[in-house]
N, C-alpha and C positions, 0 to 999 in steps of 0.2 A: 504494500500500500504506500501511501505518500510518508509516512512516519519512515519506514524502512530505507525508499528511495533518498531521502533529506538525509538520514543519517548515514549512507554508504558515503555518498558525497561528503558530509563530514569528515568518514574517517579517510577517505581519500587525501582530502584537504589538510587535515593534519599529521600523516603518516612523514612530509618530510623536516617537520619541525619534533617531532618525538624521538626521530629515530637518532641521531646527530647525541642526543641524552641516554642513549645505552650503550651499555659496555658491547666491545666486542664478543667476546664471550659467550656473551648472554644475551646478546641481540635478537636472533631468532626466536629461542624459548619465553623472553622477555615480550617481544613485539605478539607474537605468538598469542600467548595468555590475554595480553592487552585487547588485541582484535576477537578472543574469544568472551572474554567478559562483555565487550561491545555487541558482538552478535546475539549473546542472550541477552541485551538490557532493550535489544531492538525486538527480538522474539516474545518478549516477556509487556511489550505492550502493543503487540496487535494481535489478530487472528491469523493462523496458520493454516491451511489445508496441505495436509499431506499423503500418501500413497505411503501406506505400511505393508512392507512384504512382509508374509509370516515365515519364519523359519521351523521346521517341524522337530519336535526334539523328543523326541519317543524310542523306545529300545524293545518295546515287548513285541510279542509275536502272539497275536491271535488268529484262529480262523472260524470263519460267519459271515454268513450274509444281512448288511443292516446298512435301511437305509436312514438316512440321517433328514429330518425334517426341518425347519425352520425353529431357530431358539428365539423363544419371546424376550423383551428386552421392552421396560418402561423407562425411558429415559430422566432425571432428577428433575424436578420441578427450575424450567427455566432454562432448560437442557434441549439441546437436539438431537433426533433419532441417531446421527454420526457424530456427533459432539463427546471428547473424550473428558469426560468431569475433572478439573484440575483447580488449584485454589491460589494460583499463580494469577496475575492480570491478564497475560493474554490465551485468547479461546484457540484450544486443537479443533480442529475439526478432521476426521478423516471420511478418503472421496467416497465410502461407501460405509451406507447404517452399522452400527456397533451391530445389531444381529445375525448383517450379515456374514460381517468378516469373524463372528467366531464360530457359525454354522459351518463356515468352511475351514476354519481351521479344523474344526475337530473333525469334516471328512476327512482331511487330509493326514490327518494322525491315524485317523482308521485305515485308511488305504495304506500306511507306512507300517503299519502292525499286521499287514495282511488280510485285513477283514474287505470282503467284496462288495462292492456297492452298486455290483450289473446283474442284470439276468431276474428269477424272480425274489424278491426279498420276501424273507420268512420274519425280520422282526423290522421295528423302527424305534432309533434312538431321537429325543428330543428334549427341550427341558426350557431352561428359562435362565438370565443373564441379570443376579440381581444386583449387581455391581460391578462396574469395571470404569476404575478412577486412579488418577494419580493426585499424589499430595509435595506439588510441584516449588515449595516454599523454601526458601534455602540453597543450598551447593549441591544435594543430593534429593532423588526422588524414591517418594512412596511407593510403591506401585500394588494394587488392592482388585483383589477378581474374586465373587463370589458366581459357582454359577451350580444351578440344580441337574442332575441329568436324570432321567425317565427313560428305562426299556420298556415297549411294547414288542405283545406277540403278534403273528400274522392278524387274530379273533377280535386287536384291540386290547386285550387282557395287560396288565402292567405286570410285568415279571419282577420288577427292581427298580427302586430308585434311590439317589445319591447325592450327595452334599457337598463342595470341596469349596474350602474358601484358602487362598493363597496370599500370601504378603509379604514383601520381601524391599529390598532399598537400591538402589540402582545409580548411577552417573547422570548426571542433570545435561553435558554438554555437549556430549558425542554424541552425533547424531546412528549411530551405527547400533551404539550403545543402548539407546533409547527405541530403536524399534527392536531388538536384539530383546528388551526389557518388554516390550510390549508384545510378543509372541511367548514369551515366557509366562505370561500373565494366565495363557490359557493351553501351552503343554503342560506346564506344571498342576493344572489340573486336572487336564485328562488326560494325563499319566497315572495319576493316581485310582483312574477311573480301570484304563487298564491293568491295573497291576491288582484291584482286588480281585480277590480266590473266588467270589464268587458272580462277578461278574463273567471273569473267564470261565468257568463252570456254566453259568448259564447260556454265555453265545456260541460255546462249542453243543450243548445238546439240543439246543431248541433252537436256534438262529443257523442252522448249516444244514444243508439239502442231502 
């Protein structure tokens, strides 16, 4: 936006009166830090939209066929269906609804663990997305994911359902870092999904053809 575009210009503008004041040494990692505290104090009072690749971080190995529904998702009061809840001044937004990027994360965790998601599906996993915020305040961030997961049978019948809430502290500056930290939000819980005894118990006898 125009806040962003004024302040590059800024530090353009004054990058050759700063630098003439750092040691050689330490010029880089000095100039460095300087332009990274600048980039978040410019990030930290606008609205961002950004494109979050998930990274899939799974290690189990199931097999089942399920297909994966849409996770309902009530965004905070004042909040947008893609808006990432942060307590920092300026708004995330990312280019697509919170339910929907973690409906597909967790296909793609399924497909990574082996579970098949073509042909005829014998169950359906879904659930609901009751949190997923960071606590953006400071050098370092919060990062907070509650979500429900629900197995159904072919009949509709609910075979299981499950809770996982995740929380953990992460790099405020790296952008790498931070989506890195935003795909962890939701392996880290359904991981935990796959790895109960009895979830895999259930989708290997009643979810597989």
């Amino acid at each position: 936006d125009g806040k962003e575009k004024n302040f590059s210009k800024f530090l353009y503008d004054i990058s050759p009166i700063i630098e003439p004041h750092l040691t050689r040494s330490g010029k880089k990692v000095m100039l460095r830090g300087f332009l990274l505290v600048a980039v978040a104090a410019v990030i930290s009072a606008c609205s961002v939209s950004v494109t979050v690749p998930y990274t899939p971080g799974g290690i189990s190995e199931v097999s089942g066929q399920i297909e994966v529904s849409e996770f309902a998702y009530e965004p905070p009061e004042g909040t947008k269906p893609n808006q990432l809840p942060n307590t920092a001044a300026g708004k995330i937004f990312m280019t697509e609804p919170v339910s929907e990027w973690v409906s597909n994360a967790v296909r793609r965790e399924l497909r990574l663990a082996g579970i098949s998601s073509r042909g005829d599906m014998l169950c359906t996993l879904g659930g609901a997305v009751n949190e997923f915020s960071l606590d953006d305040l400071g050098f370092d961030v919060d990062y907070v994911s509650d979500i429900d997961y629900t197995l159904y049978a072919q009949d509709d019948s609910m075979l299981m359902e499950r809770n996982y809430h995740v929380a953990f502290k992460g790099a405020k500056f790296l952008e790498t870092s931070v989506f890195a930290s935003i795909s962890k939000m939701v392996s880290d819980s359904i991981s935990q999904l796959l790895a109960d005894p009895e979830f895999v118990s259930t989708v290997e006898t009643k979810c597989i053809g």
